[in-house]
C-alpha positions in Angstrom: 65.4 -22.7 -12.3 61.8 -22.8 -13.8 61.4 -26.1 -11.7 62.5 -24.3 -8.4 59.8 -20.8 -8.9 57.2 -23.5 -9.6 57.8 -25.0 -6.2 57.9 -22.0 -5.1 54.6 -20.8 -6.4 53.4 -24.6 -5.3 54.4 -23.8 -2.0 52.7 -20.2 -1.8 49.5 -21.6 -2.7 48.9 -24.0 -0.1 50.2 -22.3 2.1 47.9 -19.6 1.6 44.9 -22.2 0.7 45.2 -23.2 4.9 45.9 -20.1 6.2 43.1 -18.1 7.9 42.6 -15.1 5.7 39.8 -13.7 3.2 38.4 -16.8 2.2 38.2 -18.0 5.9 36.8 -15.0 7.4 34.2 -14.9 4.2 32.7 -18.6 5.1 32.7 -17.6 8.8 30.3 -14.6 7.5 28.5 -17.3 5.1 25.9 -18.6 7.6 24.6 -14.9 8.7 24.2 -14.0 5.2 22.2 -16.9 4.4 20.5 -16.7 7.5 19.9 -12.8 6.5 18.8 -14.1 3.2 16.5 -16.8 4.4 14.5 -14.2 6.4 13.9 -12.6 2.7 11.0 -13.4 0.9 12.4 -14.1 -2.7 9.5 -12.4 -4.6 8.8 -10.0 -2.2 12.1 -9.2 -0.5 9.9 -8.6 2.9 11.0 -9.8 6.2 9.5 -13.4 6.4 8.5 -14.2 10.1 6.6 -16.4 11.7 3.0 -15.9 13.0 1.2 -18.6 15.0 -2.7 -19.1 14.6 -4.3 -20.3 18.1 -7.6 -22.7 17.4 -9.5 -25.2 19.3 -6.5 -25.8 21.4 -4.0 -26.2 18.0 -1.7 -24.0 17.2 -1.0 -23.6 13.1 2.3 -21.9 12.5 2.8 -20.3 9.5 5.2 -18.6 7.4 4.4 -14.9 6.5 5.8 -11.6 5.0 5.8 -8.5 7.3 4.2 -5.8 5.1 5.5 -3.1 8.1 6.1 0.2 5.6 3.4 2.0 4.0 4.9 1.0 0.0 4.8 -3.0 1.4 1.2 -2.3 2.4 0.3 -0.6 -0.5 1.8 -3.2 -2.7 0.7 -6.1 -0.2 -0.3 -9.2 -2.5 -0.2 -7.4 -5.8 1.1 -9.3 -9.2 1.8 -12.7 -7.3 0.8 -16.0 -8.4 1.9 -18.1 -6.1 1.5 -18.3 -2.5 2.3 -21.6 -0.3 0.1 -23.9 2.0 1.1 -21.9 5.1 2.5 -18.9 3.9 0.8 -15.3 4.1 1.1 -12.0 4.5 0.4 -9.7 7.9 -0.3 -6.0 7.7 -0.2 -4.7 11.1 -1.3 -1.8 11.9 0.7 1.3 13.3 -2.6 2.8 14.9 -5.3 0.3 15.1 -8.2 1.4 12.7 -11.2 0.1 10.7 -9.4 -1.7 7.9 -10.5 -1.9 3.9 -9.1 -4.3 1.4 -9.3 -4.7 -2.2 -7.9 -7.0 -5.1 -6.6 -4.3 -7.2 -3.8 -6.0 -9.7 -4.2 -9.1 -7.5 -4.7 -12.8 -9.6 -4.6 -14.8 -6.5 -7.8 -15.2 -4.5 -7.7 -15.0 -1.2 -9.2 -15.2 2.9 -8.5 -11.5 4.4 -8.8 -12.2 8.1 -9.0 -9.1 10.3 -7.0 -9.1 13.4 -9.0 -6.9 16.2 -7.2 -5.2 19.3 -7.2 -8.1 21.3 -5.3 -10.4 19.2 -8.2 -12.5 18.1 -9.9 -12.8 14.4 -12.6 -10.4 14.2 -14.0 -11.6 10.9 -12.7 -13.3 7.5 -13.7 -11.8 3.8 -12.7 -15.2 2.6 -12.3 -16.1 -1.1 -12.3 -12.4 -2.2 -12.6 -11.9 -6.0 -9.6 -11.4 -7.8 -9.2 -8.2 -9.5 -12.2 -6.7 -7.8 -12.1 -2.6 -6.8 -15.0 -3.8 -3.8 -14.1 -2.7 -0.5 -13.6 -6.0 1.7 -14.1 -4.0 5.3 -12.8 -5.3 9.1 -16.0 -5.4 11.3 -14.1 -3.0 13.8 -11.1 -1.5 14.9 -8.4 -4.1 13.7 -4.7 -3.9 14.6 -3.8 -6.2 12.0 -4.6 -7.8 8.6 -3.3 -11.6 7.5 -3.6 -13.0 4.1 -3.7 -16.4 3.3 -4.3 -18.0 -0.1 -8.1 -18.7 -0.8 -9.8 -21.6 1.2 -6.7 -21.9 3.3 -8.5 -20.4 6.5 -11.4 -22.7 6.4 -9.0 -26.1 5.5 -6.7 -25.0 8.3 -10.1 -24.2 10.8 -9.2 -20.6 11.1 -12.1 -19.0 12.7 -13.9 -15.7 14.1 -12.2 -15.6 17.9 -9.3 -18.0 17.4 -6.0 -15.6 18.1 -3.3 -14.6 16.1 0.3 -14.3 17.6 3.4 -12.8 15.7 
């Protein structure tokens, strides 16, 4: 008897194990979810997209959180210590505006290239001070701010005039 119900449980299991239920429908879910996830930055939690620097006839993709709510922009940078080769941050702006920077709680130095109306880099504040309460300004009307890590801008060839497309 105990021999037949363990069969019988046996049985159940693999039969469940191959049918197309939960755990089936879960993996066919898997991919989106780590896709969704990937597109997280896993400090930040920002959307990561990607952002495409146009110079000299290059193009130098990189990898960069979308600071798109006011809190993200507020926060921008702050606390990290890390930030990869060809990874950044864009601010763009809802209503393009003279932007301001600072450092405020920020360890990592960095180039703060403003983005003016026409998609091209206006100016860079590059290797800004860490910590520092200094206004780092735009030299107009910017619709967007990128942040790279310090000395990245000038090792990529990131210039005054190349454009920036996101």
């Amino acid at each position: 008897m105990v021999r037949h119900i363990l069969a019988t449980v046996a049985a159940v299991l693999a039969v469940a194990a191959c049918s197309p239920g939960e755990g089936t429908a879960a993996s066919a879910q898997t991919p989106s979810a780590a896709t969704a996830e990937a597109a997280r930055h896993p400090v930040s939690g920002l959307k990561v997209i990607d952002l495409v620097v146009e110079s000299g006839g290059k193009q130098i993709p990189l990898k960069v959180e979308l600071a798109d709510t006011p809190e993200a922009q507020a926060r921008g940078l702050m606390f990290r210590t890390e930030l990869g080769d060809n990874e950044g941050m864009i601010f763009p702006s809802e209503t393009p505006e003279p932007r301001s920077f600072w450092m405020k709680n920020t360890p990592l130095s960095l180039d703060i290239i403003f983005i003016g109306v026409d998609g091209r880099i206006m100016n860079i504040a590059a290797n800004t001070t860490p910590y520092s309460l200094d206004s780092v300004r735009s030299a107009g009307i910017a619709s967007g701010v990128l942040e790279l890590r310090a000395g990245r801008a000038k090792a990529l060839g990131i210039a005054a005039g190349d454009r920036v497309k996101y």
